[in-house]
CHARMM-style PDB file with segment names, atoms N, HN, CA, C and O in Angstrom:
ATOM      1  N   UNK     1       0.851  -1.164   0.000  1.00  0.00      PROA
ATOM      2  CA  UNK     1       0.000   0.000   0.000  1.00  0.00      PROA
ATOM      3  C   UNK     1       0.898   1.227   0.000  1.00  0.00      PROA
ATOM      4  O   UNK     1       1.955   1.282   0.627  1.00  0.00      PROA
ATOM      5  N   UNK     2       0.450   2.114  -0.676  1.00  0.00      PROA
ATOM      6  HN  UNK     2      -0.409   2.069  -1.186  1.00  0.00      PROA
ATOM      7  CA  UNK     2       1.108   3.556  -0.754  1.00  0.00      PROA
ATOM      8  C   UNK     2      -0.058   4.567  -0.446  1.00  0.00      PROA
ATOM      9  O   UNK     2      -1.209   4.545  -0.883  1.00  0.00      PROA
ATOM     10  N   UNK     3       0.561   5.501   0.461  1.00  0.00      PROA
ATOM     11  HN  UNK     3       1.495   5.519   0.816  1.00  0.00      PROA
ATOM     12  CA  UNK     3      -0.481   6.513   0.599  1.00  0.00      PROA
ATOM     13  C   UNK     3       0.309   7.842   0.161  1.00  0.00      PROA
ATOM     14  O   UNK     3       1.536   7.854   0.266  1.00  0.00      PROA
ATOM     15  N   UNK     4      -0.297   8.824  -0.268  1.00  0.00      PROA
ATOM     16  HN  UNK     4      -1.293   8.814  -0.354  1.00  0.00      PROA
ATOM     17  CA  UNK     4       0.042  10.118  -0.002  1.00  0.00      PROA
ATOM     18  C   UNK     4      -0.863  11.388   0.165  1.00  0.00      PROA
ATOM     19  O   UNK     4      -2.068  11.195   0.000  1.00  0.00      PROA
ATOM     20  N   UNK     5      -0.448  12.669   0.471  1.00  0.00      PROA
ATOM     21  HN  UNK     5       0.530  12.826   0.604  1.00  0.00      PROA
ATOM     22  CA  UNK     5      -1.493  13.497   1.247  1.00  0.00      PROA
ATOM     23  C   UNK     5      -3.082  13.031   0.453  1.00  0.00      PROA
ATOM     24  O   UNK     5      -4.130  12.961   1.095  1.00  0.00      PROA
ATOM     25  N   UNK     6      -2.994  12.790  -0.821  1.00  0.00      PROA
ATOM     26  HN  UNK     6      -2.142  12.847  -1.342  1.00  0.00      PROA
ATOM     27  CA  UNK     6      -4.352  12.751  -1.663  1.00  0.00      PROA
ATOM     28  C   UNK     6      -4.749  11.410  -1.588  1.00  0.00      PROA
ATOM     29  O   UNK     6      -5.686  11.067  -0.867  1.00  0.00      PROA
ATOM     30  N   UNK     7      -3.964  10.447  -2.431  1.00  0.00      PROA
ATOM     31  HN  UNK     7      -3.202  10.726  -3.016  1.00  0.00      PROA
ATOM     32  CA  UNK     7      -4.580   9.268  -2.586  1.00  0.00      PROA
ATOM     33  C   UNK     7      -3.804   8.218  -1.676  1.00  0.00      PROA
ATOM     34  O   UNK     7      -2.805   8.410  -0.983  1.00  0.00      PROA
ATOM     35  N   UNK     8      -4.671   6.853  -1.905  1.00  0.00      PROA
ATOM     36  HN  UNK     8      -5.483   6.698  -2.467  1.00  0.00      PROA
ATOM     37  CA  UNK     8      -4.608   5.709  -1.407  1.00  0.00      PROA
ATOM     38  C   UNK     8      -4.463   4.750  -2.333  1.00  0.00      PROA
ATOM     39  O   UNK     8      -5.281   4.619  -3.243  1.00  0.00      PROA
ATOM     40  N   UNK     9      -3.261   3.873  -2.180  1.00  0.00      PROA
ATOM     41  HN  UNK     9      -2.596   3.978  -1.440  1.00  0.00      PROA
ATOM     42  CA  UNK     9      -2.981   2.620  -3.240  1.00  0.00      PROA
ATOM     43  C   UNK     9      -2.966   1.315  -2.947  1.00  0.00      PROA
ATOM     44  O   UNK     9      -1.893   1.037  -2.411  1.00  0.00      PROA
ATOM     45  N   UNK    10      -3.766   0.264  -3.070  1.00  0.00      PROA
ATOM     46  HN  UNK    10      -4.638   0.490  -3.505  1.00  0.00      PROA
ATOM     47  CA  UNK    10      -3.694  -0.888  -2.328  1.00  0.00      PROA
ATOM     48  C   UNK    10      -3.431  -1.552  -3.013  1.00  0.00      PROA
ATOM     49  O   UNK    10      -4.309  -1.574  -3.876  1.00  0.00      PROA
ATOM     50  N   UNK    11      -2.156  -2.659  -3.362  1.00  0.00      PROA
ATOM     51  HN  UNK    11      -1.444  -2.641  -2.661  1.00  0.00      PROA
ATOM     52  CA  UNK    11      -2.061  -3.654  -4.574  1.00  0.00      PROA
ATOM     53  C   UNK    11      -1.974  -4.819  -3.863  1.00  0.00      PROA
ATOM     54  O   UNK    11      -1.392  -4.889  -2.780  1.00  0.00      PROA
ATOM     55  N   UNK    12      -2.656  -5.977  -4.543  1.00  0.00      PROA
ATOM     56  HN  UNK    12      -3.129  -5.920  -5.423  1.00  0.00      PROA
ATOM     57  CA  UNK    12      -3.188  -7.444  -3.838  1.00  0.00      PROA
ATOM     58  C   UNK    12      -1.742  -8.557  -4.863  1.00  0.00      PROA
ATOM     59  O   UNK    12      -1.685  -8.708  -6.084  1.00  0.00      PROA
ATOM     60  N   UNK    13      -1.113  -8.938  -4.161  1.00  0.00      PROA
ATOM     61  HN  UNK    13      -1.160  -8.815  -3.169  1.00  0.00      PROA
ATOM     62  CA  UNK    13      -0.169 -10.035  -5.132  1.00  0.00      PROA
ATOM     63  C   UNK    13      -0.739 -11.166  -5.446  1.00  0.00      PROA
ATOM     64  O   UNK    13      -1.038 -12.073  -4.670  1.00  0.00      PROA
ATOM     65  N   UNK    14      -0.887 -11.126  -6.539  1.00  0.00      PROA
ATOM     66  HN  UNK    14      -0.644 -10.389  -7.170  1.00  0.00      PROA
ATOM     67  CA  UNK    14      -1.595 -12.096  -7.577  1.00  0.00      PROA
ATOM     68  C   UNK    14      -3.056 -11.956  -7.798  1.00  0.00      PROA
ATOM     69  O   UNK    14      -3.766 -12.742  -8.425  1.00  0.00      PROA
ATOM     70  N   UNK    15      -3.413 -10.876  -7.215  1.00  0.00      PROA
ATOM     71  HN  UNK    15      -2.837 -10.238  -6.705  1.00  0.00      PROA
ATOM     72  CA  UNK    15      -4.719 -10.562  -7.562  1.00  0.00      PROA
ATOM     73  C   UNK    15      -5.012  -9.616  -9.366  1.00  0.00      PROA
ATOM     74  O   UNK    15      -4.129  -9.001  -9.963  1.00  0.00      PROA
ATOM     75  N   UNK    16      -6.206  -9.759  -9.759  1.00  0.00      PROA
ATOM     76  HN  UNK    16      -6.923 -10.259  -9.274  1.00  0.00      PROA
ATOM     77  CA  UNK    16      -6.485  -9.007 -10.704  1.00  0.00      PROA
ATOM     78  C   UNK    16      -6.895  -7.905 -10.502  1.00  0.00      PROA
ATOM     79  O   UNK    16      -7.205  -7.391 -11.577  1.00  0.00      PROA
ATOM     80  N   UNK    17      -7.053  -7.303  -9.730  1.00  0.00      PROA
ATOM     81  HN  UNK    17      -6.801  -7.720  -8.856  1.00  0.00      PROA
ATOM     82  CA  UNK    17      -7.489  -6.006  -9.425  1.00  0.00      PROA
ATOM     83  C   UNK    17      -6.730  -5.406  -7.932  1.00  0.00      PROA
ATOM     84  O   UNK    17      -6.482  -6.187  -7.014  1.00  0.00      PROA
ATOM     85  N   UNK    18      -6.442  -4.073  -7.854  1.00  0.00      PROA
ATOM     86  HN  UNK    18      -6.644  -3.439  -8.600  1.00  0.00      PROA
ATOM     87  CA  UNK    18      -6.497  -3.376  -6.542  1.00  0.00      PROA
ATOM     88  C   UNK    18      -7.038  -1.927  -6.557  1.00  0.00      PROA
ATOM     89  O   UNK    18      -7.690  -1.376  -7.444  1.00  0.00      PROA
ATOM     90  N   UNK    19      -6.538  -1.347  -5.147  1.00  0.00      PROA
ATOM     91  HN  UNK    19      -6.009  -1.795  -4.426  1.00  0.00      PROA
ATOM     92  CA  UNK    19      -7.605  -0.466  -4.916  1.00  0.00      PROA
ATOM     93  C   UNK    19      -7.078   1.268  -4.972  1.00  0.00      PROA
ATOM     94  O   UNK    19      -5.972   1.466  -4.469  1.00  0.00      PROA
ATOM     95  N   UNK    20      -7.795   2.476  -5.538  1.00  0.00      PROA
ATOM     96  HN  UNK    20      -8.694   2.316  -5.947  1.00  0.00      PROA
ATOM     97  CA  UNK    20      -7.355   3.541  -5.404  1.00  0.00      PROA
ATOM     98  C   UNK    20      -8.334   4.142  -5.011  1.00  0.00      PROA
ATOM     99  O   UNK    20      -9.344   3.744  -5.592  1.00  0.00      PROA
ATOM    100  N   UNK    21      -8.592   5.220  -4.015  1.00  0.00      PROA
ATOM    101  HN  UNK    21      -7.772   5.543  -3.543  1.00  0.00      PROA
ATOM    102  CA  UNK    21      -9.438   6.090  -3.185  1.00  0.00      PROA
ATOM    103  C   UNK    21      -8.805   7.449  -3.283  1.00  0.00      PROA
ATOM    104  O   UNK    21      -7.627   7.664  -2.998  1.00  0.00      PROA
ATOM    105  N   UNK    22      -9.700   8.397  -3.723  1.00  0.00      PROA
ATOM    106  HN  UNK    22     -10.657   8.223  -3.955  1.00  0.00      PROA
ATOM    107  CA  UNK    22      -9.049  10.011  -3.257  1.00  0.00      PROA
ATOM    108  C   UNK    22      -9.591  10.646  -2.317  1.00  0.00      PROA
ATOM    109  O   UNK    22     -10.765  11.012  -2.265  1.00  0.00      PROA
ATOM    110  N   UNK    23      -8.716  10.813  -1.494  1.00  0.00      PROA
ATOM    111  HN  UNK    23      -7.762  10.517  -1.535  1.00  0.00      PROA
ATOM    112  CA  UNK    23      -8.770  10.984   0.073  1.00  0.00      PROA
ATOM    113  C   UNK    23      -9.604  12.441  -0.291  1.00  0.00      PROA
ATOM    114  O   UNK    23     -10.816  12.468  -0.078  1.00  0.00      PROA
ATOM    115  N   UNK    24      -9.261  13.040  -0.566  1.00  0.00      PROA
ATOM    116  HN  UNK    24      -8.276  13.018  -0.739  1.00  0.00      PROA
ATOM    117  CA  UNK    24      -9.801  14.297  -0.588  1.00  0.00      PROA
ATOM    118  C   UNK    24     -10.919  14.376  -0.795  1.00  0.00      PROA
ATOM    119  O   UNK    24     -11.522  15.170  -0.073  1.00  0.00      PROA
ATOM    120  N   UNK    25     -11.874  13.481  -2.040  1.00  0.00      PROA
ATOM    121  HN  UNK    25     -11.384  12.836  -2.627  1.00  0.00      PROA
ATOM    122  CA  UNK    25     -13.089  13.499  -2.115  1.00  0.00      PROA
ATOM    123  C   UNK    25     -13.769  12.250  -1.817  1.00  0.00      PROA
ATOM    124  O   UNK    25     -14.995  12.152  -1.773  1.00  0.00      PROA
ATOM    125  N   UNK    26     -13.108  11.475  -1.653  1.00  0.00      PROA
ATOM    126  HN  UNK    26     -12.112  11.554  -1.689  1.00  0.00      PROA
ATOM    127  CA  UNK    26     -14.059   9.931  -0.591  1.00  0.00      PROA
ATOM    128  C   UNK    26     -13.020   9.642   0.934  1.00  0.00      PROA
ATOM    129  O   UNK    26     -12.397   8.601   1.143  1.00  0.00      PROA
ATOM    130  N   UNK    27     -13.045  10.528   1.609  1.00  0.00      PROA
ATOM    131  HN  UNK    27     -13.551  11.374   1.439  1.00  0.00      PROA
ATOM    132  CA  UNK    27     -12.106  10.030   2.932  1.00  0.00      PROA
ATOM    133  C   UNK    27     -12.345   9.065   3.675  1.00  0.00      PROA
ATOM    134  O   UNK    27     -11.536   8.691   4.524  1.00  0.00      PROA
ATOM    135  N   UNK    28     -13.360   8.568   3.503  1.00  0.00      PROA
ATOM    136  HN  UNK    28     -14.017   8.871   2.813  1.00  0.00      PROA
ATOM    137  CA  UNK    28     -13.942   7.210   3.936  1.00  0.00      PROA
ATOM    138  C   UNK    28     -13.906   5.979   3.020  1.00  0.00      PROA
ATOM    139  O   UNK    28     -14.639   5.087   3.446  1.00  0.00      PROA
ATOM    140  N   UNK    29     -13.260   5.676   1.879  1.00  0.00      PROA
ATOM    141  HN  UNK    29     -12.664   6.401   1.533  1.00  0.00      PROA
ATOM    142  CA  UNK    29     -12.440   5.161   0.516  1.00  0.00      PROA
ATOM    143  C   UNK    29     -14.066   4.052   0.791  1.00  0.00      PROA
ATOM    144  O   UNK    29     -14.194   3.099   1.560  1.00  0.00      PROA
ATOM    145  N   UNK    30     -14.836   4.510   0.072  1.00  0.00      PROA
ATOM    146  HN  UNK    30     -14.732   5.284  -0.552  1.00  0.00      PROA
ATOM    147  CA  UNK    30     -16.150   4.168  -0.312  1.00  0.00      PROA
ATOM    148  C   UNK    30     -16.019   3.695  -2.091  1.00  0.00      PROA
ATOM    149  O   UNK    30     -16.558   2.696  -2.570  1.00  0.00      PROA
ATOM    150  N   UNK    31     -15.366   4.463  -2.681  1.00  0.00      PROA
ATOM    151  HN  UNK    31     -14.929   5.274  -2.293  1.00  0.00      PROA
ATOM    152  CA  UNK    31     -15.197   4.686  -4.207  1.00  0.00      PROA
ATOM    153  C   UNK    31     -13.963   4.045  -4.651  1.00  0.00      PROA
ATOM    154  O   UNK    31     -12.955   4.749  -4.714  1.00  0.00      PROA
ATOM    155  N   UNK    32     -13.891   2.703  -4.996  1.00  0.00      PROA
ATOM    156  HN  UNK    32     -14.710   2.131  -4.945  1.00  0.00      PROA
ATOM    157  CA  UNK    32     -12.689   2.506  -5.714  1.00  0.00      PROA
ATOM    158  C   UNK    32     -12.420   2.799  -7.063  1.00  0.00      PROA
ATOM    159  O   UNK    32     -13.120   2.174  -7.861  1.00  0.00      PROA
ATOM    160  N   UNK    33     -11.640   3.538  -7.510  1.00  0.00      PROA
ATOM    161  HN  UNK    33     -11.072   4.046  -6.862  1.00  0.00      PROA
ATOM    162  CA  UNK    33     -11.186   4.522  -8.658  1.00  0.00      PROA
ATOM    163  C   UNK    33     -10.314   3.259  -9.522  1.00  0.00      PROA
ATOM    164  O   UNK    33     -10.379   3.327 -10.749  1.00  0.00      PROA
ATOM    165  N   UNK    34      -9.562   2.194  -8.951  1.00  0.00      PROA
ATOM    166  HN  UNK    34      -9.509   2.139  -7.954  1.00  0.00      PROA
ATOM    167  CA  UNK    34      -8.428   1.715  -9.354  1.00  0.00      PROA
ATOM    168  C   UNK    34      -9.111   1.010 -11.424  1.00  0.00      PROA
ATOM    169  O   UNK    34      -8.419   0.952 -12.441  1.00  0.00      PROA
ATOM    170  N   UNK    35     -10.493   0.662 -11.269  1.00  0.00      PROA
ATOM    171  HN  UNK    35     -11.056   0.709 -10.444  1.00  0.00      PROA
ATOM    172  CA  UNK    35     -10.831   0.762 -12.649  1.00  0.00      PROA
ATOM    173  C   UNK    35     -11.306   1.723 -13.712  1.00  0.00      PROA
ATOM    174  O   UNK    35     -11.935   1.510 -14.749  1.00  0.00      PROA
ATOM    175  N   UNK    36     -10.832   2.855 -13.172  1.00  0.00      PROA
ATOM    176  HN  UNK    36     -10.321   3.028 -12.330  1.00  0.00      PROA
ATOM    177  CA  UNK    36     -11.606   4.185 -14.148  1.00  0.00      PROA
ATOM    178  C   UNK    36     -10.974   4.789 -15.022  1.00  0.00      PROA
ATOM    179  O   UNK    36     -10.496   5.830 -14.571  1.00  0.00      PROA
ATOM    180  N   UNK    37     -10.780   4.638 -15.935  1.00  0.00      PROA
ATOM    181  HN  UNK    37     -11.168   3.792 -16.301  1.00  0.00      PROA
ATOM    182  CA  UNK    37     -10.051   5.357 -17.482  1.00  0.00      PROA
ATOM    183  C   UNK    37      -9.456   6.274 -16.552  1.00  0.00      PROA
ATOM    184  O   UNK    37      -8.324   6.102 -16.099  1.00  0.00      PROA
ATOM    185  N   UNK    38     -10.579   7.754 -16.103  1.00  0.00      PROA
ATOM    186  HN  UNK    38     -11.498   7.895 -16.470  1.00  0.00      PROA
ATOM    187  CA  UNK    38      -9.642   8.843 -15.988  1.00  0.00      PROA
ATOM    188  C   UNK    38      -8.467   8.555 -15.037  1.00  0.00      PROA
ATOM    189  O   UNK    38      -7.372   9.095 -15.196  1.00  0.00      PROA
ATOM    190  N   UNK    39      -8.718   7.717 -14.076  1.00  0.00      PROA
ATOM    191  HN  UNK    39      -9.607   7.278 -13.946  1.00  0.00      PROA
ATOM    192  CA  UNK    39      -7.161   7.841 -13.118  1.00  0.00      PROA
ATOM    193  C   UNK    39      -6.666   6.757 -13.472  1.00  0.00      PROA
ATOM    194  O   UNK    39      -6.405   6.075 -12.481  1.00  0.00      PROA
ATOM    195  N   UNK    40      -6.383   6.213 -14.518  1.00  0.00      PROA
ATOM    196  HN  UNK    40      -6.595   6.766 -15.323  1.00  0.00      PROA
ATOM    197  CA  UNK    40      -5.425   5.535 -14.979  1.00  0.00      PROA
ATOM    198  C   UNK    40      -4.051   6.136 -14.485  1.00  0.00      PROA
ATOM    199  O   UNK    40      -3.707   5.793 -13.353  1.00  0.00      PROA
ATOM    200  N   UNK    41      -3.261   6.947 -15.151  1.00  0.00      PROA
ATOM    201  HN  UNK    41      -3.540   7.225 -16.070  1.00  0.00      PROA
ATOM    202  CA  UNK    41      -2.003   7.848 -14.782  1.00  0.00      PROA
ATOM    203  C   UNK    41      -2.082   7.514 -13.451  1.00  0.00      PROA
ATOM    204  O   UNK    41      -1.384   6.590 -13.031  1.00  0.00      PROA
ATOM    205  N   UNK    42      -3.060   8.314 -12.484  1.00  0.00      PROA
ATOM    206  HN  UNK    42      -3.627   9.064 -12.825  1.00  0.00      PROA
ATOM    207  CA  UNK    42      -2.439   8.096 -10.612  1.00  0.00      PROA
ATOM    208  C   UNK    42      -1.870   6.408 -10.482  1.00  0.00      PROA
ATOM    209  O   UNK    42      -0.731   5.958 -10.357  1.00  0.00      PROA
ATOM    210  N   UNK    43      -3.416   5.637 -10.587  1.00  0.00      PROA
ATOM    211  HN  UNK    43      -4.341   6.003 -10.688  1.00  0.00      PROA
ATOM    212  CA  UNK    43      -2.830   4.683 -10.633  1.00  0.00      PROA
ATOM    213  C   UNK    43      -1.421   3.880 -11.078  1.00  0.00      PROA
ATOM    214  O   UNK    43      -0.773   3.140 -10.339  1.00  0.00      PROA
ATOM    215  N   UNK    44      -1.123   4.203 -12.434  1.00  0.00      PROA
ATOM    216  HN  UNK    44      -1.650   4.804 -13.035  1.00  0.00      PROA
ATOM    217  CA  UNK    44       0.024   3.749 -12.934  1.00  0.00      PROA
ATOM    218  C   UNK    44       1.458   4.240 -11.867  1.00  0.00      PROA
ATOM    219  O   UNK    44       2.441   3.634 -11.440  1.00  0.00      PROA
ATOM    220  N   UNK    45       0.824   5.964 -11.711  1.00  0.00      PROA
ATOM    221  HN  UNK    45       0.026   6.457 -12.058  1.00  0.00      PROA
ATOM    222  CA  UNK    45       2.473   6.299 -11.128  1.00  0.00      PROA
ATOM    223  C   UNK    45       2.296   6.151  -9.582  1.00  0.00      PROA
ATOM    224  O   UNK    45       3.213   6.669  -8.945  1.00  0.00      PROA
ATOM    225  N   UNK    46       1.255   5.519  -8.797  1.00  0.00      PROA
ATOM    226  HN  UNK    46       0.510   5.097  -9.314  1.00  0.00      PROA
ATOM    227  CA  UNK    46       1.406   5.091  -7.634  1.00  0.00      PROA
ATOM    228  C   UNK    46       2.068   3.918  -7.578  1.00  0.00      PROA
ATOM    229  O   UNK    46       3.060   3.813  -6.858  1.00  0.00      PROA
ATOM    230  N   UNK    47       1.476   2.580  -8.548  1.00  0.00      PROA
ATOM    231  HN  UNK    47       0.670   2.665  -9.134  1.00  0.00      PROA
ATOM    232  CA  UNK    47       1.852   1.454  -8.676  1.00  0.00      PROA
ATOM    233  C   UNK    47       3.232   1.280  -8.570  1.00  0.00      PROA
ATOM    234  O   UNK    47       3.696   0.402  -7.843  1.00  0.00      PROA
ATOM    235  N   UNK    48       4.357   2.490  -9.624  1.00  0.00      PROA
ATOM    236  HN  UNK    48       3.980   3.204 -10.215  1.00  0.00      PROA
ATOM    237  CA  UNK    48       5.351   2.526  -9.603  1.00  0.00      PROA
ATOM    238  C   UNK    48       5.966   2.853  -8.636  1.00  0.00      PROA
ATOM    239  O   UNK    48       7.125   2.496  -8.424  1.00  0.00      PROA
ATOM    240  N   UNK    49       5.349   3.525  -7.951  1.00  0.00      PROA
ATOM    241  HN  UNK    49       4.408   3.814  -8.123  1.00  0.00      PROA
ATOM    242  CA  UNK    49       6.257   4.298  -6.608  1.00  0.00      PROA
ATOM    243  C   UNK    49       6.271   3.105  -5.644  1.00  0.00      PROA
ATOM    244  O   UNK    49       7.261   2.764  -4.997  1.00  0.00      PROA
ATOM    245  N   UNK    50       5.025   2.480  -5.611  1.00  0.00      PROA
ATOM    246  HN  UNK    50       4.220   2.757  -6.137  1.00  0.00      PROA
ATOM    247  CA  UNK    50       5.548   0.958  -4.452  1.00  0.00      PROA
ATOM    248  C   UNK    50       6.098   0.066  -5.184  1.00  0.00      PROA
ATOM    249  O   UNK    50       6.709  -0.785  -4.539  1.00  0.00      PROA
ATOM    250  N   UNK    51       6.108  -0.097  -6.724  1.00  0.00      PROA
ATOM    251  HN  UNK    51       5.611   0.595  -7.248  1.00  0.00      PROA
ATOM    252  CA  UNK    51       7.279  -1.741  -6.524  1.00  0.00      PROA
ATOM    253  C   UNK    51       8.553  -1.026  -6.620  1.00  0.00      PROA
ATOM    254  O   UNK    51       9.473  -1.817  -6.413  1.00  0.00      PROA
ATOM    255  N   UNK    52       9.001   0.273  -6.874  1.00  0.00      PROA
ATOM    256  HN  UNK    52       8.253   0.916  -7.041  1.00  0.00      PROA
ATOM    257  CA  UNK    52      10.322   0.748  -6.678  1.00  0.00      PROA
ATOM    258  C   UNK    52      10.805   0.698  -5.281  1.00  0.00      PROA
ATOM    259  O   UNK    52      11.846   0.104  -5.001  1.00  0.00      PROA
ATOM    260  N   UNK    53      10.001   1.369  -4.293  1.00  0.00      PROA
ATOM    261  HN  UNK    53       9.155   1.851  -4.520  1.00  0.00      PROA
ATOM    262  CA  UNK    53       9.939   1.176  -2.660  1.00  0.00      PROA
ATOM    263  C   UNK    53      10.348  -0.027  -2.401  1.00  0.00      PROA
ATOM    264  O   UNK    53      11.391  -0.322  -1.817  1.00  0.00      PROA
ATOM    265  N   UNK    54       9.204  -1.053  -3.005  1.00  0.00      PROA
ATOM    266  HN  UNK    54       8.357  -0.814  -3.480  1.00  0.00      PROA
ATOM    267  CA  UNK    54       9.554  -2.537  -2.560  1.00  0.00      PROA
ATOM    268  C   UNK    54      10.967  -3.053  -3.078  1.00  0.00      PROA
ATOM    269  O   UNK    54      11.556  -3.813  -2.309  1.00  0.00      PROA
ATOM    270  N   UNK    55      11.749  -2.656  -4.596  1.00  0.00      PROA
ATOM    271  HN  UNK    55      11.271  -2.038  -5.221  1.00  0.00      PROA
ATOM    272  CA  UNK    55      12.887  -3.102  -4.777  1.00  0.00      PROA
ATOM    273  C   UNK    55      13.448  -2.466  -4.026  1.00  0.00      PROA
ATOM    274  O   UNK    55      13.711  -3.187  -3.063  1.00  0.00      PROA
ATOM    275  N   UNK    56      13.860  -1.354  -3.862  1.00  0.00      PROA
ATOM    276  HN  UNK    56      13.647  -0.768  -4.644  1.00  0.00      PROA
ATOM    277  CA  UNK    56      14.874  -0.601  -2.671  1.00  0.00      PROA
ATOM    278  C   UNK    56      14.425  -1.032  -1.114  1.00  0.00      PROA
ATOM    279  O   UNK    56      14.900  -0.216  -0.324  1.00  0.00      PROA
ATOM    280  N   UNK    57      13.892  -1.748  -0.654  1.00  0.00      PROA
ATOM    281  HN  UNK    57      13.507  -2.412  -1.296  1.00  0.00      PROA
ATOM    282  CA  UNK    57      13.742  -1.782   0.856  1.00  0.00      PROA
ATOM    283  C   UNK    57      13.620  -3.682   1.334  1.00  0.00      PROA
ATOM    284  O   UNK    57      14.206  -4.222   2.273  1.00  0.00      PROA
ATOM    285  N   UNK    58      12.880  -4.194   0.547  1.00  0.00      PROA
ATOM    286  HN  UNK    58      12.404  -3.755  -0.216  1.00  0.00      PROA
ATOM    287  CA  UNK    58      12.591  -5.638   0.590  1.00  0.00      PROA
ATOM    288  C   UNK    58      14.889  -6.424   0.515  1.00  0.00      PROA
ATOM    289  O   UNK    58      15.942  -6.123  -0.048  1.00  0.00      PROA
ATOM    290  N   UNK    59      14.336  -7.510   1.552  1.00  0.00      PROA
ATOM    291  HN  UNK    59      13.481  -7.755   2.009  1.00  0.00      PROA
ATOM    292  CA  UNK    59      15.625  -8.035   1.795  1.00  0.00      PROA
ATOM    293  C   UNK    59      16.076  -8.956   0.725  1.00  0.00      PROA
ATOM    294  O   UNK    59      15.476  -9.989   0.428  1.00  0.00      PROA
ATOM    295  N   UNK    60      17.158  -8.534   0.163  1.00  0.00      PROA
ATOM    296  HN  UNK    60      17.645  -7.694   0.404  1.00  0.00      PROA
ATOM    297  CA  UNK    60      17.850 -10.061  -1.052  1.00  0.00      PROA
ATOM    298  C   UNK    60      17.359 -11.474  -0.308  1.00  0.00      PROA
ATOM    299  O   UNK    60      16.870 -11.603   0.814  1.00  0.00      PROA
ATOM    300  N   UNK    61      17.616 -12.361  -1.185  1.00  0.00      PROA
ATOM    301  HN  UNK    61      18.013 -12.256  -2.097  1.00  0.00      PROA
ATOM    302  CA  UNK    61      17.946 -13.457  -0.647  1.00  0.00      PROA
ATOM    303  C   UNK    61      19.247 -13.578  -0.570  1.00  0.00      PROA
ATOM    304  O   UNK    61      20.101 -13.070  -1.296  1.00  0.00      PROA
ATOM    305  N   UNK    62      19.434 -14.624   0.798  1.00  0.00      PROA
ATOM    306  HN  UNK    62      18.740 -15.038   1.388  1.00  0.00      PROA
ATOM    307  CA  UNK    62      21.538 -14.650   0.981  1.00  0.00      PROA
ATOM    308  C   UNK    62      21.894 -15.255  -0.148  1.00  0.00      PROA
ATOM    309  O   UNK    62      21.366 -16.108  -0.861  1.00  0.00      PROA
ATOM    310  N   UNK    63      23.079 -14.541  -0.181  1.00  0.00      PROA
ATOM    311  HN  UNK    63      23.508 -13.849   0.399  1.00  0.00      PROA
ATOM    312  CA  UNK    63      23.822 -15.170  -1.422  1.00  0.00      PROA
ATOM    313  C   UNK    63      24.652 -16.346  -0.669  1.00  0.00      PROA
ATOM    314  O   UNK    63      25.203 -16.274   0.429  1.00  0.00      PROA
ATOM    315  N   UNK    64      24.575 -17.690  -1.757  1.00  0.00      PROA
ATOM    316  HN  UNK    64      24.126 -17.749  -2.649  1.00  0.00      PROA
ATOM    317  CA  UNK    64      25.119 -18.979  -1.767  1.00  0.00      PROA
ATOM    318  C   UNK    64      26.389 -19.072  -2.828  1.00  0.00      PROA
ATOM    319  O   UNK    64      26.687 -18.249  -3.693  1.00  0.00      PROA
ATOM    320  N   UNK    65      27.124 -20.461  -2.466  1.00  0.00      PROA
ATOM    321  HN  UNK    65      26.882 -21.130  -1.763  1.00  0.00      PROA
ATOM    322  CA  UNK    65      27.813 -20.610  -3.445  1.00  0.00      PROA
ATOM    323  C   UNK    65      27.503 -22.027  -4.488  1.00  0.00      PROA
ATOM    324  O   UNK    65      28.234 -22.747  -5.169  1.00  0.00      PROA
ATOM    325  N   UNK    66      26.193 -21.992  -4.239  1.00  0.00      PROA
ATOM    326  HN  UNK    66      25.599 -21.408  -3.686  1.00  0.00      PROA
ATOM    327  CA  UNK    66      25.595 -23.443  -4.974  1.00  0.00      PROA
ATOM    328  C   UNK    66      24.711 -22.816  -5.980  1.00  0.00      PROA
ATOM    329  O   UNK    66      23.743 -22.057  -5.932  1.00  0.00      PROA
ATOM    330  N   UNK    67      25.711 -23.688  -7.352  1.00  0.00      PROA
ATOM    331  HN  UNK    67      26.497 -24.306  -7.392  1.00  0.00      PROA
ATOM    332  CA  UNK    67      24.689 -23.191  -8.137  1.00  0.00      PROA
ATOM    333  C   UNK    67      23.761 -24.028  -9.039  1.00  0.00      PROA
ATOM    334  OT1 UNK    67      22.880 -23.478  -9.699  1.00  0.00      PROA
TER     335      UNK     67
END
């Protein structure tokens, strides 16, 4: 999940769908946006901002010498 002052991003792993809410006009995330033409873009550049987060923060696996 990614939040920022406006929106809300919820992505499900391996799911077909997740969730976007704009805080500003549903603060109670009643309205999921994540299928609506117009916020395509938020969506897209939220999506990006958490699996970049997730590559920069999520732990490697240990490196072995078996290959």
């Amino acid at each position: 999940m990614v939040r920022t002052e406006r929106w809300k991003y919820v992505h499900y792993v391996g799911a077909d769908f997740s969730e976007l809410y704009d805080l500003d006009n549903d603060p109670h995330e009643f309205r999921n946006l994540w299928q609506e033409p117009s916020h395509r873009s938020t969506r897209d550049e939220l999506r990006d901002q958490l699996w970049q987060f997730t590559i920069e923060n999520e732990p490697c696996p240990t490196r072995t010498d078996i290959f």
